[in-house]
C-alpha positions as YAML, in Angstrom:
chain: A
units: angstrom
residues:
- id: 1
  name: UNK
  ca: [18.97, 0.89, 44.79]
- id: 2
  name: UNK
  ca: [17.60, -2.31, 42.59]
- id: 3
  name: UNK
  ca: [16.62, -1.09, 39.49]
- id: 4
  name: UNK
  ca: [12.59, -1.14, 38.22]
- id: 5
  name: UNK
  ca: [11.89, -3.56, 35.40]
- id: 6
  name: UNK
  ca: [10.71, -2.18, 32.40]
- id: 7
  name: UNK
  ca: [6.69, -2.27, 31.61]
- id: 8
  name: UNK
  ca: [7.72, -4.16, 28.38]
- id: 9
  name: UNK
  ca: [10.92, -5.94, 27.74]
- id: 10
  name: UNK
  ca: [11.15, -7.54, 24.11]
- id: 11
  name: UNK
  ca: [14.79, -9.80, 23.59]
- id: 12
  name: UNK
  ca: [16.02, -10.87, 20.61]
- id: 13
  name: UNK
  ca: [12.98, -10.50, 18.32]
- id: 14
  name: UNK
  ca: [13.45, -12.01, 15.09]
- id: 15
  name: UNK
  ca: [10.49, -12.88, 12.10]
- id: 16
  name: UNK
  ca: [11.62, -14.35, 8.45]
- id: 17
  name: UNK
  ca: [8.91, -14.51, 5.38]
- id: 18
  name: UNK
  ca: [10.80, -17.74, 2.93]
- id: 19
  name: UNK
  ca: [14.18, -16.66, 3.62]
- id: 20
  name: UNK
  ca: [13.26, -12.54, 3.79]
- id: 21
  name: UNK
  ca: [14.50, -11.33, 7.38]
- id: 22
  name: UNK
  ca: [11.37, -8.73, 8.33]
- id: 23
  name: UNK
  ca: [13.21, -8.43, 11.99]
- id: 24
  name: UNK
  ca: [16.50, -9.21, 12.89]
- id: 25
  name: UNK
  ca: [17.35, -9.85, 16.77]
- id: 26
  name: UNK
  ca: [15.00, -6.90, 17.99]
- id: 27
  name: UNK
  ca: [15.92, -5.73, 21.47]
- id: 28
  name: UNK
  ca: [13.57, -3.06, 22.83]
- id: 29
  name: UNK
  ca: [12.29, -1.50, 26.01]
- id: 30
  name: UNK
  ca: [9.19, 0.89, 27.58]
- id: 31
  name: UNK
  ca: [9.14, 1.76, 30.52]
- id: 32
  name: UNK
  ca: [5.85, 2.05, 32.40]
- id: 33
  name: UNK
  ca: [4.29, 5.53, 32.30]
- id: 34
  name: UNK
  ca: [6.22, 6.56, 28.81]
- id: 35
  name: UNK
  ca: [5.01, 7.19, 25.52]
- id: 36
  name: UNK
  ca: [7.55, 5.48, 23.08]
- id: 37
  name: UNK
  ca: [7.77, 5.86, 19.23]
- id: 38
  name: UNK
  ca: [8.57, 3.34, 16.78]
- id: 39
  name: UNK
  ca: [9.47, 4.50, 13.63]
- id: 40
  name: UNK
  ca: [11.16, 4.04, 10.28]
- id: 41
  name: UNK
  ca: [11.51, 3.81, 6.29]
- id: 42
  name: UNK
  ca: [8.59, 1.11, 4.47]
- id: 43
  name: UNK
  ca: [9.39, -2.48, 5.15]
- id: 44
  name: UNK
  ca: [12.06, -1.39, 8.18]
- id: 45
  name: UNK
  ca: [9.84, -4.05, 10.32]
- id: 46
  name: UNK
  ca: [7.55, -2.33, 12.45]
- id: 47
  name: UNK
  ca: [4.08, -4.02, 11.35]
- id: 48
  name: UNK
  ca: [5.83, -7.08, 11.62]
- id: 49
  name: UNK
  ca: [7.46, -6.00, 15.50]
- id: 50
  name: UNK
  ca: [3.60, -5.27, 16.84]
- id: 51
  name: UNK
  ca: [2.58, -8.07, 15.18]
- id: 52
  name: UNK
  ca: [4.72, -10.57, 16.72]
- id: 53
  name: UNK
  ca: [4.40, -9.11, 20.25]
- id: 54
  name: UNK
  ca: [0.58, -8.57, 20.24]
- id: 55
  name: UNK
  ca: [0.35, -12.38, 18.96]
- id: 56
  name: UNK
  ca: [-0.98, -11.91, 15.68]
- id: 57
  name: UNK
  ca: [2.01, -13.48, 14.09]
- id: 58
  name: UNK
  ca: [4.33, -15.95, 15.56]
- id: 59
  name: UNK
  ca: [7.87, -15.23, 15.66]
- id: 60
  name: UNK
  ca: [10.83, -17.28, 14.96]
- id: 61
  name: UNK
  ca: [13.21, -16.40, 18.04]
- id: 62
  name: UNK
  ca: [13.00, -14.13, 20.78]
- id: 63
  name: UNK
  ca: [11.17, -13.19, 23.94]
- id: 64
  name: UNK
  ca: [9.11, -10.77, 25.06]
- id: 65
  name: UNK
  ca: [7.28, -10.04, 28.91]
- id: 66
  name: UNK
  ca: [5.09, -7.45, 30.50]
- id: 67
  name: UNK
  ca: [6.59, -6.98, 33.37]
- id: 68
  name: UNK
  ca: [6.67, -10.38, 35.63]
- id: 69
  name: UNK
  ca: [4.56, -11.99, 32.50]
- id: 70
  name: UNK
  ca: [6.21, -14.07, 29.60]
- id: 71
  name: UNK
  ca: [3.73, -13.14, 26.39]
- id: 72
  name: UNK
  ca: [6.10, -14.96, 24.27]
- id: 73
  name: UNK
  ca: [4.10, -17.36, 21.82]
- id: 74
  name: UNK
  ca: [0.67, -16.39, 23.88]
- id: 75
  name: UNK
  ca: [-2.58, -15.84, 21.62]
- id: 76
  name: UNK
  ca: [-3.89, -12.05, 21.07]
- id: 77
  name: UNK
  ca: [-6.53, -12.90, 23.71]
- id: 78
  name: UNK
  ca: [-3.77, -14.05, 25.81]
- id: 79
  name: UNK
  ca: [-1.99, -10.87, 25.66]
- id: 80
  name: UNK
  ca: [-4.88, -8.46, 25.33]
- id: 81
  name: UNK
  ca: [-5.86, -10.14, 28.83]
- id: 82
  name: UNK
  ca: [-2.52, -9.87, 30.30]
- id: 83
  name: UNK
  ca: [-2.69, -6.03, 29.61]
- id: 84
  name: UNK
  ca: [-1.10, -6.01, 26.05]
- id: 85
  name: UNK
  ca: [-3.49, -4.17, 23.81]
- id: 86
  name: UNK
  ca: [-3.82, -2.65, 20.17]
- id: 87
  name: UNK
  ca: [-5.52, -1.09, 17.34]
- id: 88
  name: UNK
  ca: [-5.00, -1.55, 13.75]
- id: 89
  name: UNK
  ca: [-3.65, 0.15, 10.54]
- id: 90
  name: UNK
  ca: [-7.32, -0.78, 9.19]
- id: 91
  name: UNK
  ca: [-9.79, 0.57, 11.42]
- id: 92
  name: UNK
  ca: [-12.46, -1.90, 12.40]
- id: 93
  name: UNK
  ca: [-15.79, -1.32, 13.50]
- id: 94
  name: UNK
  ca: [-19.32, -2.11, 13.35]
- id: 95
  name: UNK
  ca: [-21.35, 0.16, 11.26]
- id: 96
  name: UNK
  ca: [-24.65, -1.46, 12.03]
- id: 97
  name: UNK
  ca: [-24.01, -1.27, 15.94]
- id: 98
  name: UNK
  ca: [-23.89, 1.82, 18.11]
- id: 99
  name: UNK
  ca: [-20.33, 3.05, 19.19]
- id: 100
  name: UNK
  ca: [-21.18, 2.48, 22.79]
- id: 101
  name: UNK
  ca: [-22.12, -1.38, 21.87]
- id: 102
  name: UNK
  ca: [-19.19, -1.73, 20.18]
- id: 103
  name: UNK
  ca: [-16.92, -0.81, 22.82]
- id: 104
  name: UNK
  ca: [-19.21, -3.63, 24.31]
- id: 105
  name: UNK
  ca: [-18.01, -5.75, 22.53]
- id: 106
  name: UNK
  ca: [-14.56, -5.08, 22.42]
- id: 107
  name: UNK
  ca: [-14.33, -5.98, 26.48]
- id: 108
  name: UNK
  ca: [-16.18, -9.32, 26.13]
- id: 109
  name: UNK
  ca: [-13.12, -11.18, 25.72]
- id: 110
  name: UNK
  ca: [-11.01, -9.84, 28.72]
- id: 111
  name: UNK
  ca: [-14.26, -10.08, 30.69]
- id: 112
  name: UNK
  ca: [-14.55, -13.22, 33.25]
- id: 113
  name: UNK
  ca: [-17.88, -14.25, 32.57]
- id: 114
  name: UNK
  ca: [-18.60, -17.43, 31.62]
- id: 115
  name: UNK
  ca: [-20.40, -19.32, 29.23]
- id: 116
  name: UNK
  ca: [-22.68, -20.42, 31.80]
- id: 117
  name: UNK
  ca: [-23.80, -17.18, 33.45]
- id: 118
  name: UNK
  ca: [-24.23, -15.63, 30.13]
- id: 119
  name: UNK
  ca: [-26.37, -18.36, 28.95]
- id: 120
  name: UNK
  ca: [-28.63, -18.07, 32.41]
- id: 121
  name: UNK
  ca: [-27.92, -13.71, 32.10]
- id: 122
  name: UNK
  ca: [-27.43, -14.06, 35.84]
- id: 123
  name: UNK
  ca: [-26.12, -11.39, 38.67]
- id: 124
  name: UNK
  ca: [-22.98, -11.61, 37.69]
- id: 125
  name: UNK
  ca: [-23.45, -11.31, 33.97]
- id: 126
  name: UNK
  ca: [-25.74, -8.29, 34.95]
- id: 127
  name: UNK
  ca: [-23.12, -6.49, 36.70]
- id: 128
  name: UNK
  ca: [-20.62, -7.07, 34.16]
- id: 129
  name: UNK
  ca: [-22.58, -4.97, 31.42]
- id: 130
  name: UNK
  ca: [-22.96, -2.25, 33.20]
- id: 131
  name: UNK
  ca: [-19.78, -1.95, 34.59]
- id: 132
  name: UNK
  ca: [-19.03, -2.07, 30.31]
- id: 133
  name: UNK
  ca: [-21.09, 0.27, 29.61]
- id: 134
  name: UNK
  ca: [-20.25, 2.87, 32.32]
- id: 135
  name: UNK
  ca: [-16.80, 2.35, 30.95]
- id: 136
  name: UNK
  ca: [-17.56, 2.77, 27.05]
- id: 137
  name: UNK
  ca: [-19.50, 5.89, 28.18]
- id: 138
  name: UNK
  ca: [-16.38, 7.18, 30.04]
- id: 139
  name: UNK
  ca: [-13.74, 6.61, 27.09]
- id: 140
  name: UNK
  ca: [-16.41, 7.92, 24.68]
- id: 141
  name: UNK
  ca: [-16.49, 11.32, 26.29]
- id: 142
  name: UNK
  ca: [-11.89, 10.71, 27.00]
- id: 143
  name: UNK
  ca: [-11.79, 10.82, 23.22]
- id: 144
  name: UNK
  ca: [-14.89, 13.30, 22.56]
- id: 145
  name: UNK
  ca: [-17.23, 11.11, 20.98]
- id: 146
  name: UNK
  ca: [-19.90, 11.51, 24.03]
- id: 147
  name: UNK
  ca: [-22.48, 12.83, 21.78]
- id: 148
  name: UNK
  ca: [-22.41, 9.87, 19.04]
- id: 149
  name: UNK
  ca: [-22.72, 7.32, 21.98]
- id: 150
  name: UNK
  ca: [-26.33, 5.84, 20.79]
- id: 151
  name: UNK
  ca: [-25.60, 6.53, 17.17]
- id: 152
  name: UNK
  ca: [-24.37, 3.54, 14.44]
- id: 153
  name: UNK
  ca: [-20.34, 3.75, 13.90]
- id: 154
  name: UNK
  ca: [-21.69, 3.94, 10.07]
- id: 155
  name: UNK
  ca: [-21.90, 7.76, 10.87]
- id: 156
  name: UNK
  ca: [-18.17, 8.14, 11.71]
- id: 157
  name: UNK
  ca: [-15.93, 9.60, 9.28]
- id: 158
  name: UNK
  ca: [-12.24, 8.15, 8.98]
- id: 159
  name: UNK
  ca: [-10.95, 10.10, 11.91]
- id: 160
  name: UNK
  ca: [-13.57, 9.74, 14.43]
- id: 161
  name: UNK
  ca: [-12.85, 5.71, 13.85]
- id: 162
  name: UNK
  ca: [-9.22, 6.37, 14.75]
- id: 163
  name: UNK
  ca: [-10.91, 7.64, 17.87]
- id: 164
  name: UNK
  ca: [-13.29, 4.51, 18.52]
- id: 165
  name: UNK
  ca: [-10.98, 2.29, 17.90]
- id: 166
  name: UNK
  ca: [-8.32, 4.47, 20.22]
- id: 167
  name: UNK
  ca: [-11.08, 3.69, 22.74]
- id: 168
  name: UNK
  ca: [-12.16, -0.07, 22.26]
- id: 169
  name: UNK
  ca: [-8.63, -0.58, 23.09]
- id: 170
  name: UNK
  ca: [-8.88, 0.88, 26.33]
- id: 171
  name: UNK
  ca: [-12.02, -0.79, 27.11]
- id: 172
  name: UNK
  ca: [-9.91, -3.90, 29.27]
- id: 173
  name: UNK
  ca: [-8.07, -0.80, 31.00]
- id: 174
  name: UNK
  ca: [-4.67, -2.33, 29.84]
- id: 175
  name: UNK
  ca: [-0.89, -1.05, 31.03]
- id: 176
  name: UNK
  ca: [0.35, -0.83, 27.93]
- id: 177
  name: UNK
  ca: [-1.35, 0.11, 24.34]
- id: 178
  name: UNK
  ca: [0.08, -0.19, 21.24]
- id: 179
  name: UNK
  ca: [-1.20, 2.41, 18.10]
- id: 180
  name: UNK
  ca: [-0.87, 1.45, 15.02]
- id: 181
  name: UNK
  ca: [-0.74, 4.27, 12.80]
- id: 182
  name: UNK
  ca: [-3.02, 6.32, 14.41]
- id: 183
  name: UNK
  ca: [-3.18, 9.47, 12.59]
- id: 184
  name: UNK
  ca: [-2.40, 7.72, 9.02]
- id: 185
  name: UNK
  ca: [-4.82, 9.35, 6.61]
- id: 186
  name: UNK
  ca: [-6.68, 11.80, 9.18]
- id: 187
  name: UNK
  ca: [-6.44, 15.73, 8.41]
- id: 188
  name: UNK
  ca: [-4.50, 18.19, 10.35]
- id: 189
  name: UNK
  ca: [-7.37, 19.19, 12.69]
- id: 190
  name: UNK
  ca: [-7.96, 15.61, 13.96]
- id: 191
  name: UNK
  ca: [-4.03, 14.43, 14.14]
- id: 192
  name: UNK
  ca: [-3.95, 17.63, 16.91]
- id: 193
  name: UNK
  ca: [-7.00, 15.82, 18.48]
- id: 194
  name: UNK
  ca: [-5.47, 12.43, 18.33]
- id: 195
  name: UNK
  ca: [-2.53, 14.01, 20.20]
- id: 196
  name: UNK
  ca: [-4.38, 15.75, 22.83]
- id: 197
  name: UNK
  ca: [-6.41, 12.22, 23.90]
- id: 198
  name: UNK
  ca: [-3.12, 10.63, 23.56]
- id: 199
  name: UNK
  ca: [-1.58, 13.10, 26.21]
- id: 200
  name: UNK
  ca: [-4.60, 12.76, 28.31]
- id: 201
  name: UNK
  ca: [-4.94, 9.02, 28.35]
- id: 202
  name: UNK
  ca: [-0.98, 8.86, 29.16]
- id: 203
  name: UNK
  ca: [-1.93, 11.14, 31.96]
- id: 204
  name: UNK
  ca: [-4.31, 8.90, 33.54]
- id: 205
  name: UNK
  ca: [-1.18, 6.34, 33.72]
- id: 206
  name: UNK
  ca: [-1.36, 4.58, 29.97]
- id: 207
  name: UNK
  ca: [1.71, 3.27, 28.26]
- id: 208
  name: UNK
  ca: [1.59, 3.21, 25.03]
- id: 209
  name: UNK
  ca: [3.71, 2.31, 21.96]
- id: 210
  name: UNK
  ca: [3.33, 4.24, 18.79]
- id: 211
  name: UNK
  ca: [4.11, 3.19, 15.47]
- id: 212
  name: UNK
  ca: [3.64, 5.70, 13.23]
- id: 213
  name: UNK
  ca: [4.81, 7.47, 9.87]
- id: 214
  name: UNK
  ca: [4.23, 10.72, 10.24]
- id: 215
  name: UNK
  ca: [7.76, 11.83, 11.86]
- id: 216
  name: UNK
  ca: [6.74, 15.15, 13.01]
- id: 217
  name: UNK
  ca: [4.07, 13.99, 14.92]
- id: 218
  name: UNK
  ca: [6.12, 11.38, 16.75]
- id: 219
  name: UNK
  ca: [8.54, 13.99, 17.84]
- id: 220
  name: UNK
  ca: [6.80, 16.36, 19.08]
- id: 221
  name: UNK
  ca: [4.77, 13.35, 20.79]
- id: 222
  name: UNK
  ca: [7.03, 11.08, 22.50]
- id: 223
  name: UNK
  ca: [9.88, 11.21, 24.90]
- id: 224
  name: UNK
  ca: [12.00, 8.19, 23.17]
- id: 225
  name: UNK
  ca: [11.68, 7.02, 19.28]
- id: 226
  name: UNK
  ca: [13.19, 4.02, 18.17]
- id: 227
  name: UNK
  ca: [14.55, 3.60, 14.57]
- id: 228
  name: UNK
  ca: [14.28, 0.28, 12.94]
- id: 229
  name: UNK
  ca: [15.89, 0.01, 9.51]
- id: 230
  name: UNK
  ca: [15.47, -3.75, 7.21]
- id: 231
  name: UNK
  ca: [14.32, -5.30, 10.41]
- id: 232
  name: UNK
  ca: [17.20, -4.05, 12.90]
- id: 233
  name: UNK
  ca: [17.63, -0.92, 15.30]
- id: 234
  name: UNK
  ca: [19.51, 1.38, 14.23]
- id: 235
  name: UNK
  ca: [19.00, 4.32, 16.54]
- id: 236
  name: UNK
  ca: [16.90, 4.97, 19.68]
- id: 237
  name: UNK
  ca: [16.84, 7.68, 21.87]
- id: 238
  name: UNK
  ca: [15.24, 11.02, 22.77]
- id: 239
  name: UNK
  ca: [13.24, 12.98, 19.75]
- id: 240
  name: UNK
  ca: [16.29, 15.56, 19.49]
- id: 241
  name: UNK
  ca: [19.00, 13.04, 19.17]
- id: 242
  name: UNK
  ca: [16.99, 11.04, 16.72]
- id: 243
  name: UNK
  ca: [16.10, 14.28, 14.37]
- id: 244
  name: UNK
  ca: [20.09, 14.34, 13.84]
- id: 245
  name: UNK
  ca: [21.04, 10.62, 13.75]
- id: 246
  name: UNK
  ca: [23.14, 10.06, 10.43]
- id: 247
  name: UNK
  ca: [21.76, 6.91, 10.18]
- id: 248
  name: UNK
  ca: [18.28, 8.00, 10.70]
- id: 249
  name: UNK
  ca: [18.58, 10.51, 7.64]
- id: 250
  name: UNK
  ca: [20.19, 7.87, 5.25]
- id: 251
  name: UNK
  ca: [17.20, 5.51, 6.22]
- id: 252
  name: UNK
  ca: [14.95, 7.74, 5.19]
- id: 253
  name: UNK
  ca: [16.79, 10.01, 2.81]
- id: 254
  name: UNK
  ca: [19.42, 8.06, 1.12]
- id: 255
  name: UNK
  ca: [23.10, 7.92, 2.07]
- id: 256
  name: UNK
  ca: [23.80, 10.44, -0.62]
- id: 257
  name: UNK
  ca: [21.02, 13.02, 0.20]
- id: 258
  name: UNK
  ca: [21.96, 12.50, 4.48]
- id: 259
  name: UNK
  ca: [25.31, 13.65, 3.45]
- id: 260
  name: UNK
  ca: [24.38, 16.92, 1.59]
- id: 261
  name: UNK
  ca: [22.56, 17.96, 4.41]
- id: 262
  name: UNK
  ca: [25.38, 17.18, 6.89]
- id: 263
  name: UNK
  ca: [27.62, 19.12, 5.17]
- id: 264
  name: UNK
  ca: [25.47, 21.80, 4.91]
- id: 265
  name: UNK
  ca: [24.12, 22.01, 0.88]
- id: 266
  name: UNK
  ca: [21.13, 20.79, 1.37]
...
């Protein structure tokens, strides 16, 4: 039997800041239909790992593809096209414009309309806005924002933007989607939301790639976490293996503090 190709396949990732190593020879890989955690300690690399493979920074070695496409060194319209997409640790929106116009907007660039038939608002430019629309209606209800649809993002609180912009990137109906901190800052209530439209959009056949913070919600989230630690991996597999990784806990504990609660006098 040949074996399947991984969704994403990222090879020998590596990003330096004036001699600083942020990643160091990164090797990663999500499979299509999985949701995958990426996690670890303040300055372990992640930002920078997205980053890089979402085309927002360039790296300085390494490759990465989505499936049969090379992304490496491609622009984030590039790669958003391709079926790369992302949100952000800041959320962005557009107070002054309705939620449904903004996930509008978020679709112009993967759309195929050109200047030309915009400029003339022709059949084809016609068709393309309502098929946008339709869509941004569709992902509005998905993450239970239905009712705000016509109203200015202004009204949103923190949360509900974690929502929007869960949505906007789902707008160019990607294969994979990566979530950056996506419950950072949002109360209990709404990080058990953010789960459930997570599980639901993964249902409807979304990858995605989650870098997040909050531990606990990773685990109970994802069926594979990887560990990066001052830019390397230093542990990857499923959520129970992980919890227990020795070098997980001295990551994010200490070496000492790890080895208290190995022993058992923690």
């Amino acid at each position: 039997m040949t074996a399947t190709r991984p969704l994403l396949e990222v090879r020998g990732l590596s990003k330096h800041y004036f001699g600083l190593t942020a990643v160091d020879d990164l090797s990663f890989e999500v499979d299509a239909g999985a949701v995958v955690g990426l996690i670890g300690p303040n300055g372990s690399g992640k930002s920078t790992t997205i980053d890089c493979i979402s085309g927002f920074q360039p790296s300085d070695a390494g490759t990465w593809r989505l499936e049969d496409l090379d992304l490496t060194g491609q622009p984030p319209h590039r790669i958003a096209r391709a079926g790369l997409t992302r949100t952000f640790q800041t959320v962005r929106a557009y107070d002054d414009m309705t939620l449904l116009e903004n996930l509008c907007v978020a679709v112009q660039e993967s759309d195929t309309v050109g200047w030309l038939q915009a400029l003339g608002r022709g059949p084809r430019l016609r068709r393309a806005e309502a098929a946008a629309e339709a869509r941004g209606r569709d992902l509005l209800a998905t993450v239970g924002l239905a009712e705000y649809a016509e109203a200015p993002a202004a009204i949103l609180s923190y949360g509900q933007r974690k929502l929007l912009a869960i949505a906007a990137s789902m707008m160019a109906r990607p294969r994979l989607v990566v979530l950056d901190e996506p419950v950072a800052g949002v109360n209990p209530t709404m990080i058990r939301h953010i789960e459930q439209v997570i599980h639901k959009l993964n249902a409807e056949g979304v990858t995605l790639l989650i870098v997040e913070h909050n531990v606990d919600f990773i685990m109970s989230l994802c069926s594979r976490v990887i560990v990066l630690d001052a830019g390397r991996k230093i542990a990857e597999g499923p959520p129970g293996l992980i919890r227990s990784d020795a070098r997980v806990l001295a990551a994010y504990l200490g070496k000492a503090r790890a080895a208290e609660l190995e022993s058992g006098h923690g």
